[in-house]
N, C-alpha and C positions, 0 to 999 in steps of 0.2 A: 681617582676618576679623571681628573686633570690633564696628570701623565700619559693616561692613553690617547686623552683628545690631543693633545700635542705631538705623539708620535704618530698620530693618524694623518693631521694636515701635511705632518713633515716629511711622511711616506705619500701623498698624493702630489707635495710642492716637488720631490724627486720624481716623480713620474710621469709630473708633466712638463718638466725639463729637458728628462732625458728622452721625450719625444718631440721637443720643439730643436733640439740638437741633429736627432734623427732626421729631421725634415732637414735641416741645411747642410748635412755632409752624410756622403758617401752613395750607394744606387738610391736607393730612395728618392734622394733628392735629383737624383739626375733624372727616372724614369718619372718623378711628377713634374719635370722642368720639360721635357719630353713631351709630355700629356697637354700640356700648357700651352707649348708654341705649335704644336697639331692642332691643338683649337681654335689659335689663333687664326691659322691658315685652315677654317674649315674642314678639317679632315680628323674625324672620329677616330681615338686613341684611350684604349681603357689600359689596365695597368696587366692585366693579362695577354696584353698584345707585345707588352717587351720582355725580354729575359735576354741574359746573358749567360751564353757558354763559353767552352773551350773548345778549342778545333783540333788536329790531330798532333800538330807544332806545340801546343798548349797556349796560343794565344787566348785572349779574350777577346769573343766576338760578342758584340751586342745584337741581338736580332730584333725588330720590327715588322708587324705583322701589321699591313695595308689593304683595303679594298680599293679595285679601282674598276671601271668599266673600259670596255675594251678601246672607246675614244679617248681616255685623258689616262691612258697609264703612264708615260713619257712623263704630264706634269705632276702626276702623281708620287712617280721613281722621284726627282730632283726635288720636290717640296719635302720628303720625307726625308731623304739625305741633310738636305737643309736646314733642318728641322734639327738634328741630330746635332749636325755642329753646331747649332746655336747654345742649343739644350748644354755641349759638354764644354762651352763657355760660358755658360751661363754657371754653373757647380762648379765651385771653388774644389770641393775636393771628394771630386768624382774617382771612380776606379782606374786604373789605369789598362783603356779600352785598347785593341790592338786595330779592330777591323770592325765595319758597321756591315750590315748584310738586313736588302728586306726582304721581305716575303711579301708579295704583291699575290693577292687572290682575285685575278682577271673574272670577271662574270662576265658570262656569253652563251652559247649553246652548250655548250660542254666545258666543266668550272677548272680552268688553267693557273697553274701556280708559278709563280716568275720566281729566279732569287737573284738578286744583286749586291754582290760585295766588293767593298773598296778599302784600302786602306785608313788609318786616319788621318795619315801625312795628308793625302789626297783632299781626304771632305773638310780639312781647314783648308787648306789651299782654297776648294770653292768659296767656301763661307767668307773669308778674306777678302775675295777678287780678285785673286792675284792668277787664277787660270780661269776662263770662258765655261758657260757649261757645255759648247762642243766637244771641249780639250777632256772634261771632266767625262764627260760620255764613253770618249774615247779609254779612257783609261779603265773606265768599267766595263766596257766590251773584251778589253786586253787581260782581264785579269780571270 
């Protein structure tokens, strides 16, 4: 009787290990790092609002799924961006992301879906401060 309670704790102490591992490495941990500093900055981010695909190149693109109203989409686009390269500094050992892309769902008379894609060279560069968010604009307009 012994034996099984022992293999019982030793099967729950495994399995709440290899989900406190889970939570520090790999998407998981990026898209709840993600969740985190969306909250931070006010802006509602559940876990079904991120997924990561493939594009036709086979990059990895991570995609981000935002509401904004038709006055604050501008700060809505660069908090999310922001948000993103914080999130993939923040995970030690996050996927290796090619492009971030959001999806911004404009409400207004008739519901408009924006997309914006950047490289990630680019959204460290912002997160950094090492180019303006004009510069950063620019390069999103460009691409």
């Amino acid at each position: 009787m012994k034996k099984y309670t022992v293999i019982k704790y030793l099967m729950l102490l495994l399995l709440f290990t290899g989900l406190a591992y889970a939570q520090s490495h790999g998407l998981y941990a990026l898209m709840y790092n993600i969740q985190r500093v969306c909250k931070a900055y006010q802006i509602d981010v559940g876990m079904q609002d991120i997924r990561v695909e493939k594009d036709f190149e086979d990059n990895l693109v991570l995609i981000l799924k935002l509401d904004a109203r038709r006055t604050n989409y501008n700060s809505t686009m660069m908090t999310g961006f922001f948000a993103v390269a914080k999130a993939i500094r923040m995970t030690p050992n996050s996927p290796e992301i090619d492009k971030v892309s959001l999806e911004i769902s404009v409400a207004d008379r008739q519901s408009n879906v924006i997309f914006s894609t950047v490289a990630l060279e680019d959204l460290i560069l912002l997160e950094n401060g090492s180019i303006t968010p004009a510069e950063f604009r620019k390069k999103i307009e460009s691409m």
